[in-house]
NUTOR-232961 format. One record per residue (C-alpha): x, y, z; residue in three letters. Coordinates in pm, whole numbers, plus 50000, padded with zeros to 5 digits. Example, Ala and Ser with C-alpha at 12.3 -4.5 7.8 and 13.67 -1.06 7.14 Angstrom:
residues 2
512304955050780Ala;513674989450714Ser;
***
This chain:
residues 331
441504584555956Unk;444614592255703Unk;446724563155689Unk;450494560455726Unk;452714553155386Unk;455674532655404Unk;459154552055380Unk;460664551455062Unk;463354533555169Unk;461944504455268Unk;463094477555057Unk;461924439255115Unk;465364413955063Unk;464804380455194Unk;466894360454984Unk;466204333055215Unk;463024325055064Unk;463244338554749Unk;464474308654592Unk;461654282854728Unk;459054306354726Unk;460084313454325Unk;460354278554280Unk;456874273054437Unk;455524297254208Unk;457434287653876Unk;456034243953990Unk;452174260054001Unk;452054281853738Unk;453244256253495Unk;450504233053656Unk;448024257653625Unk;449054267253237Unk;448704227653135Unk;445384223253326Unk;443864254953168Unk;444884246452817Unk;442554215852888Unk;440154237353051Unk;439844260752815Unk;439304232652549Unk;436424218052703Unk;434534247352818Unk;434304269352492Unk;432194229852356Unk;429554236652709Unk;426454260052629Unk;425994282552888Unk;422334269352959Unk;422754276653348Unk;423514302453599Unk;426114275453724Unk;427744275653377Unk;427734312153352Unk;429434312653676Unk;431684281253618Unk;433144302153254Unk;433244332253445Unk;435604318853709Unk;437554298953451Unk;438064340553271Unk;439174352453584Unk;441614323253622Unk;443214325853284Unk;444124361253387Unk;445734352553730Unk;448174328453543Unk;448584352953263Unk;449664379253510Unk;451394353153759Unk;454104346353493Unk;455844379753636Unk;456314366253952Unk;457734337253802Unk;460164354853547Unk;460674389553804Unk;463284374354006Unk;465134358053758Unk;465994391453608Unk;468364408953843Unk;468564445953889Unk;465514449053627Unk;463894477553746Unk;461374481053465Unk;459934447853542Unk;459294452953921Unk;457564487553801Unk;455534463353562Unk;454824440253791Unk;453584470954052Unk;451624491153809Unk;450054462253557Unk;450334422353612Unk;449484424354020Unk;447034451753990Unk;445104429553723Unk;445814396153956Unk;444684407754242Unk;441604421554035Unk;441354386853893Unk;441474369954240Unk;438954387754415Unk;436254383454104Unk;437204341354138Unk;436224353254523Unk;433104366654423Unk;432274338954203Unk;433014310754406Unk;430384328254650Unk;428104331754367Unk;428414293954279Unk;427944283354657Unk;424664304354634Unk;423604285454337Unk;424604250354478Unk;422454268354798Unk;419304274754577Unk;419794238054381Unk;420054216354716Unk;417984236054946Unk;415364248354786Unk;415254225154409Unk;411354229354340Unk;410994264654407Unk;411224287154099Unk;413704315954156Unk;414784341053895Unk;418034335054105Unk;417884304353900Unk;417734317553540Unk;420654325753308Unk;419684359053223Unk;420784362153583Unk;424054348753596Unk;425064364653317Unk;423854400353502Unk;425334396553769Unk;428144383253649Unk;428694415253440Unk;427634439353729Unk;430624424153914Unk;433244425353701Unk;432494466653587Unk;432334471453968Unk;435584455054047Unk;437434472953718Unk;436214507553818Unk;437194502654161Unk;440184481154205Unk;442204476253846Unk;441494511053669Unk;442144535553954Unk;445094512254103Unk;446824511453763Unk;446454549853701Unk;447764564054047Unk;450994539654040Unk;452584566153843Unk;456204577154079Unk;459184576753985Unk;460914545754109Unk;464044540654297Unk;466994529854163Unk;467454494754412Unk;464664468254259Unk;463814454954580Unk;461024482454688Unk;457484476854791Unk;454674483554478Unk;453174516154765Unk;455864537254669Unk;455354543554298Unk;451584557154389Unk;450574592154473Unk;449174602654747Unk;445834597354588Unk;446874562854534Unk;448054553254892Unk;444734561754982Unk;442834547354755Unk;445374514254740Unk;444214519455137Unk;440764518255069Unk;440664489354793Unk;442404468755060Unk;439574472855299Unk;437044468755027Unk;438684435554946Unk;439004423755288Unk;435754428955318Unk;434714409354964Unk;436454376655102Unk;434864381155472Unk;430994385055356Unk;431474358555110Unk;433514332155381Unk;430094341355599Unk;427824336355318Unk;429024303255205Unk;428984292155609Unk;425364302155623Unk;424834283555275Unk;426634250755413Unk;425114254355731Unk;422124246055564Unk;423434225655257Unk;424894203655557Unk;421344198155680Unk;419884192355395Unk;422304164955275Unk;422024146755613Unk;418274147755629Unk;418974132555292Unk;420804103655396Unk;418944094555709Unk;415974089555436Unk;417774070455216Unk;418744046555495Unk;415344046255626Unk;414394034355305Unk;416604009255272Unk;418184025754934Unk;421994035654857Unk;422444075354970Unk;423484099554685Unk;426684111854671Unk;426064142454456Unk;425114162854725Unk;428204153254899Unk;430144168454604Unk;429114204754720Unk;431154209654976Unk;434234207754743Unk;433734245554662Unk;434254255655051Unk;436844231055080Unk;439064247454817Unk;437954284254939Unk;438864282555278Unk;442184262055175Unk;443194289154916Unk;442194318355035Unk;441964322255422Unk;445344318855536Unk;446054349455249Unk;443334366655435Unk;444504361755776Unk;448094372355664Unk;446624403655556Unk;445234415555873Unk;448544433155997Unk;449114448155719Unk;445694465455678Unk;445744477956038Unk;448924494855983Unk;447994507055670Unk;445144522755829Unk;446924535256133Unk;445534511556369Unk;448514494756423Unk;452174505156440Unk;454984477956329Unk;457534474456061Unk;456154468655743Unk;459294458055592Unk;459564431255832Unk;460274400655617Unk;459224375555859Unk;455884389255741Unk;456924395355416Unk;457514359455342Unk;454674348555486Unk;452574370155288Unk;454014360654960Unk;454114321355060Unk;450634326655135Unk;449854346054779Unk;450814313654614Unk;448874294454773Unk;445824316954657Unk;447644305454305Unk;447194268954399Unk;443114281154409Unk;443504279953973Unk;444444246953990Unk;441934233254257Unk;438964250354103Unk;438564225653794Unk;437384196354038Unk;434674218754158Unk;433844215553743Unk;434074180953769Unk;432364171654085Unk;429384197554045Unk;429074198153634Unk;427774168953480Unk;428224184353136Unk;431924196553153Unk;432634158753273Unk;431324146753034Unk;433124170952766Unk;436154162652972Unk;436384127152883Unk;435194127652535Unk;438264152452493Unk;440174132752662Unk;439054101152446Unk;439724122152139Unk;443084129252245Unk;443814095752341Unk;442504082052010Unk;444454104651810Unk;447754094151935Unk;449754070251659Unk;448504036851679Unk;446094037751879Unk;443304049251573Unk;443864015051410Unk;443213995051727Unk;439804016951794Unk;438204012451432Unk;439353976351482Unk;437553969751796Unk;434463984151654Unk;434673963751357Unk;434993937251585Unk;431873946551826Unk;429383955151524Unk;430273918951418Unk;429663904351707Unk;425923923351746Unk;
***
């Protein structure tokens, strides 16, 4: 079924917005940059002795590059009449965010599997469980994802663009390329929908699991762990983050497949879409408490950074060596 491009003179102005969704955008990524700094900080002092580590500095990767690449949103409409920087922003920083995004996808699902294989089943031995693993799989995904959505994407965006700035990124491709932009769509659609079943299989039984859990502990008369509890942060901030994107995204596909017929430039939808992208944004900054919460190690790392930080601050060295003066007398 050959799909149906947009005209070329559809153009997308909804100055309406613009300003709160660019605000939006400009108040998260600076959130996202200051958390990440930290981020970055501790992680690179974990060893990645775990599939869940391998997975948890894989996502934090393909975070970095969504904020990296978000910075054009930020700075694009700040710039007036810049065509060269929409064309940027069309042929390089989305086509790598959206590439980033759908690998954090794909990880999340592969850390919900892990959390799956850790609750459920914690005595059996898996090579699921191993590092080796991780780090395969890891690296199968992101090759996969390059070859199919960031390469081709970035090569067949090669038109000549119009002279008004305000133009949709489907009109600098080929033909080629509106097909295959087509295509990557449905591929990615599909990405997000077997991993939202997946992890509702996993927490279908991750539920059961931590309930049978506490009904013990009662029974015993002993204080229920929390940990378990902790899990369900990682479908918490997927379905959050990412579904109303997803379910935004619907319309669009069927008309880009020919299965629907409505205006594309509609900027009703438009808006919605692009409110909805940010909040996919908010995902970078929501994904470090799944660190916290479900990684004992980067906690820890976490607050002896942030003791070192705090320590290091003028005056406050001299009042630490004092106190432990002070405590090694007293022992």
């Amino acid at each position: 079924m050959t799909s149906i491009p947009p005209p070329n003179n559809c153009s997308v102005d909804s100055s309406s917005t613009n300003a709160i969704v660019t605000g939006l955008n400009a108040l998260v990524f600076g959130i996202a940059a200051i958390v990440y700094i930290v981020t970055v900080c501790v992680s690179v002092r974990i060893k990645s002795s775990s599939t869940f580590v391998v997975y948890l500095k894989n996502l934090i990767v393909a975070d970095i590059l969504r904020i990296v690449t978000f910075i054009v949103r930020v700075i694009e409409p700040s710039i007036p009449l810049n065509v060269t920087v929409r064309v940027f922003q069309c042929r390089y920083s989305d086509v790598i965010f959206y590439f980033a995004m759908y690998m954090s996808i794909i990880l999340l699902g592969f850390i919900g599997f892990d959390r799956f294989l850790k609750i459920v089943k914690p005595l059996q031995t898996n090579v699921m469980k191993n590092k080796v693993f991780g780090i395969t799989v890891s690296a199968l995904a992101w090759i996969c994802m390059f070859f199919l959505n960031a390469l081709p994407n970035t090569i067949l965006t090669d038109q000549i663009p119009p002279q008004s700035k305000t133009f949709l990124c489907t009109v600098l491709k080929n033909d080629l390329g509106l097909k295959w932009h087509n295509y990557v769509n449905c591929v990615n659609f599909a990405i997000f929908f077997i991993v939202f079943v997946c992890l509702v299989i996993f927490y279908v039984f991750i539920s059961k699991k931590v309930l049978q859990a506490f009904k013990n502990a009662k029974c015993q008369g002993n204080t229920p762990n929390e940990t378990n509890t902790r899990v369900f942060i990682i479908i918490i901030v997927f379905f959050i983050c990412f579904t109303p994107y997803h379910c935004v995204r619907i319309p669009y596909l069927l008309q880009e497949n020919s299965l629907l017929s409505f205006n594309v430039c509609n900027n009703s939808l438009h808006d919605l879409k692009n409110i909805t992208l940010t909040l996919t944004m908010i995902n970078v900054c929501l994904n470090p408490l799944i660190y916290i919460f479900l990684c004992k190690k980067y906690k820890n790392k976490l607050l002896e950074f942030l003791r070192v930080k705090k320590e290091s601050l003028p005056g406050k060295r001299d009042n630490s060596s004092g106190k432990n003066r002070c405590e090694k007398e007293t022992l």
